[in-house]
Each structure stands twice: as C-alpha cells, then as structure tokens.
DRENTOR-849684 format. One record per residue (C-alpha): x, y, z. Coordinates in steps of 0.05 Angstrom, whole numbers, padded with zeros to 5 digits. Layout:
<px->X	py->Y	pz->Z>
...
END
This chain:
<px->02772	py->01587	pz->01944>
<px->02714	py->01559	pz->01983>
<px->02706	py->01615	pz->02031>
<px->02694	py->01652	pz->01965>
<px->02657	py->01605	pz->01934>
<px->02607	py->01601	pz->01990>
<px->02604	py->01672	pz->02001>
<px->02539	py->01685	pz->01966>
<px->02472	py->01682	pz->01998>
<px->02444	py->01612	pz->01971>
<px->02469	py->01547	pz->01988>
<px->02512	py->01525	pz->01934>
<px->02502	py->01454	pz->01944>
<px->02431	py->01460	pz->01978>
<px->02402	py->01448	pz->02041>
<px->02376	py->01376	pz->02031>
<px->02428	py->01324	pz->02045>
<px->02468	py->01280	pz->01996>
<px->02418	py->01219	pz->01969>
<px->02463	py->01157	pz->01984>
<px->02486	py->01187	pz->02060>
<px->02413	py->01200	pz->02067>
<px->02390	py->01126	pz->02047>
<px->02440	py->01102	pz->02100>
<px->02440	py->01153	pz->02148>
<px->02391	py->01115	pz->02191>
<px->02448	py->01057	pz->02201>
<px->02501	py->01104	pz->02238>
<px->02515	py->01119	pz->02304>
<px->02546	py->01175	pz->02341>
<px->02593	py->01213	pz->02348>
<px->02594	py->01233	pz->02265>
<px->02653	py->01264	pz->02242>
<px->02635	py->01293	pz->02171>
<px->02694	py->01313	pz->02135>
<px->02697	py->01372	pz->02087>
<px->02629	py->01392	pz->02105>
<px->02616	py->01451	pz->02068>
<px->02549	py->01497	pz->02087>
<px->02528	py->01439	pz->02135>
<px->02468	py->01403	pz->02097>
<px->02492	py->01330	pz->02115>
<px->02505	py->01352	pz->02180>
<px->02446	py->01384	pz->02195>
<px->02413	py->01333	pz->02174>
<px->02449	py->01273	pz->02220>
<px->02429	py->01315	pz->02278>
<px->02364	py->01320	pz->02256>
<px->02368	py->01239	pz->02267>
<px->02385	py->01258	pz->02337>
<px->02462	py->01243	pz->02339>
<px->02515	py->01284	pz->02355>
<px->02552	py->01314	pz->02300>
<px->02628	py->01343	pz->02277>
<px->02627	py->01381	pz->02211>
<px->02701	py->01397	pz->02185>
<px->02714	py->01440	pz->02138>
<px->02773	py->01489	pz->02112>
<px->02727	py->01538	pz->02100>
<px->02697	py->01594	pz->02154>
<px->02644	py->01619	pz->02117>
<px->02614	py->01550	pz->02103>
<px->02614	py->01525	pz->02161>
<px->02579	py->01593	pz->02195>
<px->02529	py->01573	pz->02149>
<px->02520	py->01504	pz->02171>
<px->02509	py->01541	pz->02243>
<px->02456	py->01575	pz->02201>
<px->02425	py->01525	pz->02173>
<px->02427	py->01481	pz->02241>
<px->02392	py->01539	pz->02286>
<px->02337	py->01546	pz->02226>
<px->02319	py->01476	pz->02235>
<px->02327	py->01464	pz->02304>
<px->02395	py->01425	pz->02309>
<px->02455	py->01435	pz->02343>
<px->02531	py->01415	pz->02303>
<px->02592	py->01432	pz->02322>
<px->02643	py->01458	pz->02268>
<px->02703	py->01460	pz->02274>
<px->02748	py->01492	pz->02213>
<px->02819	py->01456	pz->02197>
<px->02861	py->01445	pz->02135>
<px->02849	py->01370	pz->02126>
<px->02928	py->01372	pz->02107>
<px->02935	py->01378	pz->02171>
<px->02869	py->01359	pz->02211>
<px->02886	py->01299	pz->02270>
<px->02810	py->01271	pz->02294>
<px->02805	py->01229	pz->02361>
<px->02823	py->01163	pz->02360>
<px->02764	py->01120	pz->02372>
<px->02715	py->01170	pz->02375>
<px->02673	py->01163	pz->02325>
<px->02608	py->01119	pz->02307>
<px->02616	py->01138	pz->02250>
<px->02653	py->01185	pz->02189>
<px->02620	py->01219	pz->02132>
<px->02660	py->01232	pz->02061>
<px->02609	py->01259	pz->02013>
<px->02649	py->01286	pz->01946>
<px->02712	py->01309	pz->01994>
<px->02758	py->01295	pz->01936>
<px->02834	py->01301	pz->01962>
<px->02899	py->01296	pz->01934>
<px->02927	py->01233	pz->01937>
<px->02975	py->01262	pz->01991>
<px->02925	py->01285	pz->02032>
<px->02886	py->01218	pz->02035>
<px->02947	py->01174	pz->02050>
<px->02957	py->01217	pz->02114>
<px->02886	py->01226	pz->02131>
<px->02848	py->01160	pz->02119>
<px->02885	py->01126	pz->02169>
<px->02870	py->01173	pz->02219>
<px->02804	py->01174	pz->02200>
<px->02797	py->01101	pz->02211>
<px->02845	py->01098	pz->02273>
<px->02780	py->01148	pz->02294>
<px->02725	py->01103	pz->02289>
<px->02700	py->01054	pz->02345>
<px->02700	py->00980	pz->02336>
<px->02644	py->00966	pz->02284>
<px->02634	py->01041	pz->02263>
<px->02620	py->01056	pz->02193>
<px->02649	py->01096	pz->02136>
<px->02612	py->01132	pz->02083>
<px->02636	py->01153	pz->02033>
<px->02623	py->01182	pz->01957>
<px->02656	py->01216	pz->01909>
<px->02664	py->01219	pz->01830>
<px->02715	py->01171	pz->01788>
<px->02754	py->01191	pz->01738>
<px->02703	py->01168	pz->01689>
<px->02676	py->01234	pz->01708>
<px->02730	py->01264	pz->01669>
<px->02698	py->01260	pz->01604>
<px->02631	py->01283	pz->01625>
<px->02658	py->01342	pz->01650>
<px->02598	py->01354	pz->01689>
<px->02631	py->01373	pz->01747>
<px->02692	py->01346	pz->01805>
<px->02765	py->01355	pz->01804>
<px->02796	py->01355	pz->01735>
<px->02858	py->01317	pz->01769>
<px->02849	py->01239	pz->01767>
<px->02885	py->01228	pz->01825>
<px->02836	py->01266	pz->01874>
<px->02777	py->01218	pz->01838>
<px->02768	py->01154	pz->01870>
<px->02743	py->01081	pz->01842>
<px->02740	py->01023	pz->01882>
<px->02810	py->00999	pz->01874>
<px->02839	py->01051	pz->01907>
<px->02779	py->01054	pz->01960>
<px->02798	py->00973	pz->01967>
<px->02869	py->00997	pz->01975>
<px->02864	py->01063	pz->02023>
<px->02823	py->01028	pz->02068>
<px->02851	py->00959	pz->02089>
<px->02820	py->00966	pz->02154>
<px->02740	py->00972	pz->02137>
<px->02701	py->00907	pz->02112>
<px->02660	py->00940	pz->02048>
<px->02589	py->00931	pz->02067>
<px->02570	py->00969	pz->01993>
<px->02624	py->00983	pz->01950>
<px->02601	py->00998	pz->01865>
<px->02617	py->01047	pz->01809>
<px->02550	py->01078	pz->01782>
<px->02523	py->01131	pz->01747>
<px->02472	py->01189	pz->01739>
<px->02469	py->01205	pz->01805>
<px->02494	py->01274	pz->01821>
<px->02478	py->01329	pz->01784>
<px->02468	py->01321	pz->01710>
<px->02500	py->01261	pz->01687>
<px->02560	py->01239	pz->01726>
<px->02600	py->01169	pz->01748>
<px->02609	py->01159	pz->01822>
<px->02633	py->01111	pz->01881>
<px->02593	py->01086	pz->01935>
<px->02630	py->01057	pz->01995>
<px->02603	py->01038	pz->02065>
<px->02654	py->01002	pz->02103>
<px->02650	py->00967	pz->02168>
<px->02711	py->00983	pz->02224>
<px->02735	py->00908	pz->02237>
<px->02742	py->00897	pz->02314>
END
C-alpha cells in the first residue's frame, strides 16, 4: 500500500519536516533511528543538523525518495527497508528514536517499543507523535482502528522505561483539524 501510495511524483507528506520533531530536533543526539520514515523529510532534515541518521521504512519506493530528497539538499541517510513486524534495531545504539504518526497495531508496538528502547543509549530521547482516537470523529485523517491511535495512557504504559520530559493531548496541529500526542521521553540510566 505505501509503495503505491508513494509512487507518484510529489511528496505526499512534503519535504519540510514534522513541526513538533522540528521544535525539538535541536535537543537529540546521534545515531537517529527514525522509524516508519516514509519519503525521508524528517530524516533529511536531522542530517541537515549534522547527525547521523537511520530512516526505516516498509516501503522501497519511499525510502529511494528520501535518498532523493537527501542528495538534493546535500545530506547523506541511510535507509534501510524492514517490516517493523519484524524489524530488530541495535541495542544501545541510538541517541536518539524518531516516531512521527507511525501508527501500529497494538501487536506490533508491544514487540517493537521495547526494542526500540533496549536501542537507545543511557539518557537518549524518544520522540514521538501520533493521532488519538479523538481523531476518530474528525475523520480528518489516521487509522480508522483505535487501537493503532495512541493517548498518553498507553504511551505511560508502553514505555515504562523513558522519564516523559513532554507528554499532552492537543489539537489542530496536523493537517486540518486533528487531536494528537506529544511524547519526548528521557532513557533512564
């Protein structure tokens, strides 16, 4: 489905990167692993902060994009394309890891977020946002199945390991009118 849906010549989601990864973006350290990365315009832009950066993604086509968009502005990524199902990053790699709007089933996350964690070094940071299911009934967009939206209950719950440095429940911010969650959190040594 996303192969397809990135197969046309635009960037579907743009080439300017998310608001609330970009107002914090300036607080992360390398290695970033940026999951479900899409046509690379977070991405690009972390490495245009100068740090090293891992977009993941299930989909090919995006990601050659994101290689795109990277050589047009001067920045190198590395991609790397895996079925987050499945996906197994390095354990204490990271400086940081980047969620924007990488809604998974509830499956999916209870595998991966540990890992994801278990990837981070001691103090690195976790950003993440994605819609709640208040989004439902604005229907402007997301997953129409609850449990792939998050809130911060299950955000509190998913990650025991990461001190919330911002956790909140807002909205307007996407595209159009919208409800979202905002989590940084804080690898505890």
């Amino acid at each position: 489905m996303w192969d397809e849906r990135y197969s046309v010549p635009e960037y579907v989601y743009g080439t300017e990167p998310n608001d609330f990864l970009a107002a914090h973006g300036t607080h992360l350290t390398g290695p970033v692993l940026s999951i479900a990365e899409g046509e690379g315009r977070n991405a690009v832009y972390l490495a245009g902060l100068g740090l090293e950066v891992v977009g993941v993604d299930s989909s090919r086509v995006g990601l050659a994009k994101a290689q795109a968009l990277a050589a047009q502005r001067g920045v190198s990524i590395e991609t790397r394309a895996a079925d987050l199902a499945s996906f197994e990053p390095e354990p204490g790699r990271y400086g940081a890891v980047v969620s924007i709007f990488a809604h998974l089933p509830s499956v999916i996350r209870n595998r991966l977020y540990p890992l994801l964690v278990r990837s981070l070094k001691p103090g690195g940071l976790f950003v993440l946002e994605a819609y709640t299911p208040a989004q439902l009934a604005l229907a402007t967009g997301g997953p129409k199945d609850e449990d792939m939206l998050m809130n911060s209950g299950k955000i509190t719950a998913e990650f025991p390991g990461l001190k919330p440095l911002i956790l909140r429940e807002l909205g307007n911010l996407h595209y159009g009118r919208s409800a979202v969650v905002q989590f940084v959190g804080k690898k505890i040594p």
